[in-house]
C-alpha positions as CSV (number, residue, x, y, z in Angstrom):
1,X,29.7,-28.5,-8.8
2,X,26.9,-29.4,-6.9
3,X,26.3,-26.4,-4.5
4,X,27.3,-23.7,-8.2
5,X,24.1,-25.7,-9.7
6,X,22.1,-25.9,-6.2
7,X,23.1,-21.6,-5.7
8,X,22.0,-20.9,-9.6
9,X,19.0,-22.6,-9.4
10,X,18.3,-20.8,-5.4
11,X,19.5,-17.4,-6.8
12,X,17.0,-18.1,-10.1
13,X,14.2,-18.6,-7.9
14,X,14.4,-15.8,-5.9
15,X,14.5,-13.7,-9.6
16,X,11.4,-15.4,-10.5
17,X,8.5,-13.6,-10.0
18,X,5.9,-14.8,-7.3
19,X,3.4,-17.2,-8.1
20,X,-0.4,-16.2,-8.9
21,X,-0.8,-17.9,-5.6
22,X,1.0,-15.8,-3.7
23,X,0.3,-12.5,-5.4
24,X,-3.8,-13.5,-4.3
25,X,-2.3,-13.9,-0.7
26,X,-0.1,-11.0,-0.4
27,X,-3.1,-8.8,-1.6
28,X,-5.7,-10.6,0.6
29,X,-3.4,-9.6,3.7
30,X,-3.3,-6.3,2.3
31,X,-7.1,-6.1,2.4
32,X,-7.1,-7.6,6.0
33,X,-4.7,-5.1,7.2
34,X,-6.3,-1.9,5.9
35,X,-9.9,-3.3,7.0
36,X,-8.3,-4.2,10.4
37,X,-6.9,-0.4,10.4
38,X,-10.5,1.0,9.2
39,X,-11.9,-0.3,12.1
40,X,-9.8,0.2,14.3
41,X,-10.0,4.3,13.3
42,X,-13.3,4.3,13.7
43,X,-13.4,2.9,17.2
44,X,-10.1,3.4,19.3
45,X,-8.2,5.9,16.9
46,X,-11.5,8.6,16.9
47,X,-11.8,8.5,20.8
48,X,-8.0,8.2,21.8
49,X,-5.6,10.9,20.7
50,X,-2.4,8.5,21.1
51,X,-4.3,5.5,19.5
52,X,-5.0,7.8,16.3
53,X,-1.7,9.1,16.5
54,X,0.0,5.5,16.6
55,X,-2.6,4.8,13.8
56,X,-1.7,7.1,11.1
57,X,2.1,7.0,11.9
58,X,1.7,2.7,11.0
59,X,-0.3,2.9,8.0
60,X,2.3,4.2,5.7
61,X,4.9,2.3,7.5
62,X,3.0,-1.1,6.9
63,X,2.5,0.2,3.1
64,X,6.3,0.5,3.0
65,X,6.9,-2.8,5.2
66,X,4.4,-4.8,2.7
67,X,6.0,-3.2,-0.5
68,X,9.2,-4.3,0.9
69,X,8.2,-7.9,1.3
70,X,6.4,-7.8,-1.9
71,X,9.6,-6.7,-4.0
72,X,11.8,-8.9,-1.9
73,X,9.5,-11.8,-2.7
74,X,9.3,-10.9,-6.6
75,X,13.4,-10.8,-7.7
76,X,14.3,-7.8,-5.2
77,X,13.9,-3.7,-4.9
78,X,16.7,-3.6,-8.0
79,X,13.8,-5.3,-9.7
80,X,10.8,-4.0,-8.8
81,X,12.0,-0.2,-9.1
82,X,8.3,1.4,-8.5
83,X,8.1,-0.6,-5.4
84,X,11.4,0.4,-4.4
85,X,10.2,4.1,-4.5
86,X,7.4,3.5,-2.8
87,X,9.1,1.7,0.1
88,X,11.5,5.2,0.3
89,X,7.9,7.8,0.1
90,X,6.4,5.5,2.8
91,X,8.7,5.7,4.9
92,X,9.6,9.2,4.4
93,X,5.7,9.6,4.9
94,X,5.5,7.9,8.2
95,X,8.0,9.7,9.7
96,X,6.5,13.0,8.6
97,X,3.4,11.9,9.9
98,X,4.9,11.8,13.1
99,X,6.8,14.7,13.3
100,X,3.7,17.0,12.5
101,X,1.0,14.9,14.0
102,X,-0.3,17.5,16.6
103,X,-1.6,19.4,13.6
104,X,-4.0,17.5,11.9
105,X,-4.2,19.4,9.2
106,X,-0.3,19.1,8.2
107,X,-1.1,14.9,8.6
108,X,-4.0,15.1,6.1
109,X,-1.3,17.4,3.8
110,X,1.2,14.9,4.4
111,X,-1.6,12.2,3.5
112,X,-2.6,13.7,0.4
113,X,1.2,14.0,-1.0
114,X,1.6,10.4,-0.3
115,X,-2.0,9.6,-1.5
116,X,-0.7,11.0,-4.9
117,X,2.6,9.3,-5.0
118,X,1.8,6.0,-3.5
119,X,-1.0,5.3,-6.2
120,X,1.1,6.6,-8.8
121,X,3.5,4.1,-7.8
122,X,0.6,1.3,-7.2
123,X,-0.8,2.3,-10.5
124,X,2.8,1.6,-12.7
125,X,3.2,-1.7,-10.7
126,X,-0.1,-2.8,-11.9
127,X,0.6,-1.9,-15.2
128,X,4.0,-3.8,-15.0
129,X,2.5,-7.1,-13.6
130,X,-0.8,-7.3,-16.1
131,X,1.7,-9.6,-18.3
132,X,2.7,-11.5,-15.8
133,X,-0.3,-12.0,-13.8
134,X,-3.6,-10.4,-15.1
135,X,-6.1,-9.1,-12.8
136,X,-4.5,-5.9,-12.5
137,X,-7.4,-3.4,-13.3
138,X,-8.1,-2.7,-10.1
139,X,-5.2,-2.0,-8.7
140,X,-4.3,0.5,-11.0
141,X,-7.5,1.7,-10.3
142,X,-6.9,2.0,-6.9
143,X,-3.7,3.4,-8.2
144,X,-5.3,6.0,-9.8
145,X,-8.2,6.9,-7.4
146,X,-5.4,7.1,-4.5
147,X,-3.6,9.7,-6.5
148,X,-7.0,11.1,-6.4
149,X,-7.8,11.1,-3.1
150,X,-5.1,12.8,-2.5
151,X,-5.6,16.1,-4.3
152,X,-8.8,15.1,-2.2
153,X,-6.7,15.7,1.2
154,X,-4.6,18.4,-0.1
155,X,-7.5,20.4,-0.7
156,X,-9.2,19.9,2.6
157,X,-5.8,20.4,4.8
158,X,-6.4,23.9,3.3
159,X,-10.0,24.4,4.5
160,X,-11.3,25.9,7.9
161,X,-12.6,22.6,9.1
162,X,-10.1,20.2,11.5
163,X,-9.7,16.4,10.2
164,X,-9.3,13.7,11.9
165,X,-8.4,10.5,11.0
166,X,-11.8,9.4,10.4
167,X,-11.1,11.4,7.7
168,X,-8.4,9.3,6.5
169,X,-10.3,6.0,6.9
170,X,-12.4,5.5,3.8
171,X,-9.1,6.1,1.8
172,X,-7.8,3.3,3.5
173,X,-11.7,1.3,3.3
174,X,-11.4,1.7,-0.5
175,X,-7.3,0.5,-0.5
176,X,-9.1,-3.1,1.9
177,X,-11.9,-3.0,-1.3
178,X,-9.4,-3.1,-4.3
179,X,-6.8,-5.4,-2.8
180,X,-9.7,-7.6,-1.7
181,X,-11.3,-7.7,-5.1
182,X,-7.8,-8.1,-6.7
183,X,-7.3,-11.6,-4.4
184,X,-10.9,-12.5,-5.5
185,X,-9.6,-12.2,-9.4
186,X,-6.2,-13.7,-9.0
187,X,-8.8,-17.1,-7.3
188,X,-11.0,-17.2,-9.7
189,X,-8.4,-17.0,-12.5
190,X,-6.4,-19.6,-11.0
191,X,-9.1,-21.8,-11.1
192,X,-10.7,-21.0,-14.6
């Protein structure tokens, strides 16, 4: 009787969604993440083909590895059904990335689809967790600005000029910004 009681009350908890807690640290190492990426685009992934390459083939892979652990952490993909996507078009995304990434301009195309669909995604799970946890404006503004950005990168992959992935990196600078400021919300309403 024992372990049914001690397996309810494990399988309960892992239904339960994540504490206000963790939510502020999950988005805080989403903000580290994307800054560490910003930078390192600047520097090693604008002079080095294969570091830009290897750059823009992880980004969406880490979006779909930290929605994954997200959902996992919050009841589940079965639960969390906009993450769930968005794990599937990131990963779709990063291997597209790397099948077409000698033509820059197909990356930014494949960028700007997944710029739409990612913060279309973003934007729903915002919408979902404001009852839960509050402090959800800006990430479905970031939600909404990523679908955005992506008509942005569309646009351009259809232009004369060649991108690169600085390009790419103040998307990615205004993701660090939101999930920062969203971790800065989730503190101070923990503590008000």
């Amino acid at each position: 009787m024992a372990q049914v009681v001690e397996h309810q009350a494990d399988t309960a908890a892992r239904t339960l969604p994540e504490s206000p807690a963790g939510l502020r640290n999950y988005y805080l190492l989403r903000a580290l993440v994307a800054g560490a990426w910003v930078a390192a685009a600047f520097t090693i992934g604008g002079t080095s083909w294969l570091a830009g390459a290897i750059l823009l083939i992880a980004y969406p892979a880490w979006d779909a590895a930290a929605n994954f652990g997200d959902a996992a952490r919050n009841g589940g993909l079965a639960r969390n059904p906009t993450q769930a996507l968005n794990v599937a078009v990131s990963l779709v995304t990063a291997a597209a990335v790397a099948v077409v990434i000698g033509d820059m301009k197909a990356v930014l195309a494949v960028f700007g689809a997944w710029a739409i669909l990612a913060g279309l995604l973003q934007l729903a799970t915002g919408v979902r967790r404001w009852k839960s946890y509050g402090a959800q404006w800006t990430m479905i503004l970031s939600g909404a600005q990523s679908a955005l950005a992506g008509s942005f990168f569309l646009s351009r992959s259809l232009g004369s000029a060649v991108p690169g992935i600085r390009d790419v990196a103040p998307y990615a600078a205004f993701g660090a910004f939101y999930f920062l400021v969203s971790a800065l919300l989730l503190s101070f309403r923990r503590r008000g």
